[in-house]
C-alpha angles and dihedrals in degrees: 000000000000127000149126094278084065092050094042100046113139095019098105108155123238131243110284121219122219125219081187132034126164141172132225118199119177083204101057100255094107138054094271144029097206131033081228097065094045089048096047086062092053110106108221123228091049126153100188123082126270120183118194111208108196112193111220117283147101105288102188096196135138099210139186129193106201126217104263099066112097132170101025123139114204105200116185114210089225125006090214098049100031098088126183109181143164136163109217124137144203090243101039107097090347091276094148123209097294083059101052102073123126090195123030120183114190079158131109145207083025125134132207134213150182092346138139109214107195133184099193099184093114127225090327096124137268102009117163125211093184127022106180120183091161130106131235095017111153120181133195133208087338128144142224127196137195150075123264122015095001098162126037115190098195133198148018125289091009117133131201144191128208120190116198086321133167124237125171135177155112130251116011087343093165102043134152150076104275121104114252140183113202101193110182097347130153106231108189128185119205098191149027087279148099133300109202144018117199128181099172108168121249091255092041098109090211138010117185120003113183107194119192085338125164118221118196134167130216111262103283099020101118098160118073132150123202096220153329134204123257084176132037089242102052118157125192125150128176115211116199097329128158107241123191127223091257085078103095118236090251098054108194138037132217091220096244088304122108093190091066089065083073102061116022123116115214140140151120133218122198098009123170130205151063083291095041094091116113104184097089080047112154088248097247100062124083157250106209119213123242089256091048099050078044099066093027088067094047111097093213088057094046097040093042092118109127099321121016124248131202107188094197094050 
């Protein structure tokens, strides 16, 4: 099969060293009791290395990481018991989606780990979890959790990096322009819905790659697309994933608009599954070819925008 873990053989990243290294604790033990307030004391524009241990506990904090901070690992002690979570909402206040994160990275060069990212806000329309407009931001066994527009992958030319990650959600709950590379992630659907969102730009070589991905649906939920376009460009492409029989025939939809058909970019290659058949295919998707999955699941292909990346470099 193909997949990143072929293309990056041999690329295993060294140790880093720190110069600093500090600990949060909602429980006092460490050096902080909020990621707020740790990240409040990073100075931005730094070349040297920074990790972010967090202890387990339910940290309730809306939480933005500005542009200037560089070079910081945040390492959760448990993804299942490091929670960051907040309940804000596109209608409440009037905040809009852009306004309902719990988590915001503007940040870049920056990796996650072992975190549960949460928008607790309920059903209650668009209610984001992540919002990243950052570029280079991997993140590893972490979690996201929500309902509609979870995760939102922002801006042009950003480029992201999921690791056997979890991301649930209901209707467009991985949306944006950014480029992302999805390699062994759960991606659950809680609802008849729609899985992603993509509005990758026209000059933009690659949206959305989903890469031995598994793709299950909550108990009665029998109507899923894997995707429509928020913008006419879209790009998504799933790469020897397991896809369950919630994922309708058709597979994608052109979001009431024909013209879309045009434009967007959207396929699979070596799927499994009771929704990996791509006979009953909407006829403007694609069946990529061997040579083509191969490169789509290569990091210095994907990521190939004006520099190249390797996150696990």
């Amino acid at each position: 099969m193909l997949s990143a873990g072929i293309a990056l053989a041999g690329l295993a990243a060294e140790p880093k060293t720190y110069e600093i290294d500090i600990t949060v604790a909602a429980d006092g033990s460490g050096d902080y009791t909020t990621i707020t307030d740790a990240l409040r004391k990073m100075r931005g524009g730094m070349e040297y290395n920074t990790r972010i241990f967090i202890k387990n506990g339910v940290y309730t904090e809306k939480i933005v990481m500005g542009i200037s901070l560089c070079n910081i690992d945040i390492v959760g002690e448990n993804a299942d018991s490091v929670i960051i979570q907040y309940g804000d909402y596109a209608s409440l206040n009037n905040m809009g989606t852009s306004g309902s994160y719990t988590f915001k990275i503007e940040s870049s060069n920056i990796s996650f780990s072992d975190i549960t990212f949460a928008n607790t806000a309920g059903p209650v329309g668009q209610a984001v979890a992540v919002y990243t407009t950052g570029d280079r931001i991997s993140f590893t066994r972490c979690r996201f959790l929500g309902n509609q527009d979870t995760l939102y992958t922002g801006g042009v030319d950003k480029r992201l990096y999921f690791d056997n990650c979890y991301i649930e959600g209901t209707t467009d709950f991985i949306f944006g322009s950014a480029t992302a590379l999805f390699v062994n992630c759960d991606i659950h659907a809680k609802a008849d819905s729609y899985i992603t969102a993509a509005s990758t730009p026209a000059n933009v070589r690659l949206g959305y790659v989903f890469d031995r991905c598994r793709i299950t649906a909550a108990e009665g939920v029998t109507k899923v697309y894997l995707g429509r376009p928020w913008r006419p460009y879209a790009s998504t492409f799933f790469i020897g994933c397991e896809m369950c029989g919630a994922i309708l025939p058709a597979g994608w939809h052109n979001w009431g608009n024909a013209s879309n058909e045009l434009t967007a970019r959207y396929g699979q290659y070596d799927c499994t599954g009771e929704g990996a058949d791509t006979s009953h295919r909407v006829t403007w998707s694609k069946i990529l070819t061997p040579d083509e999955a191969r490169q789509y699941v290569t990091p210095e292909y994907i990521f190939e925008i004006s520099n190249t990346w390797n996150p696990l470099k």
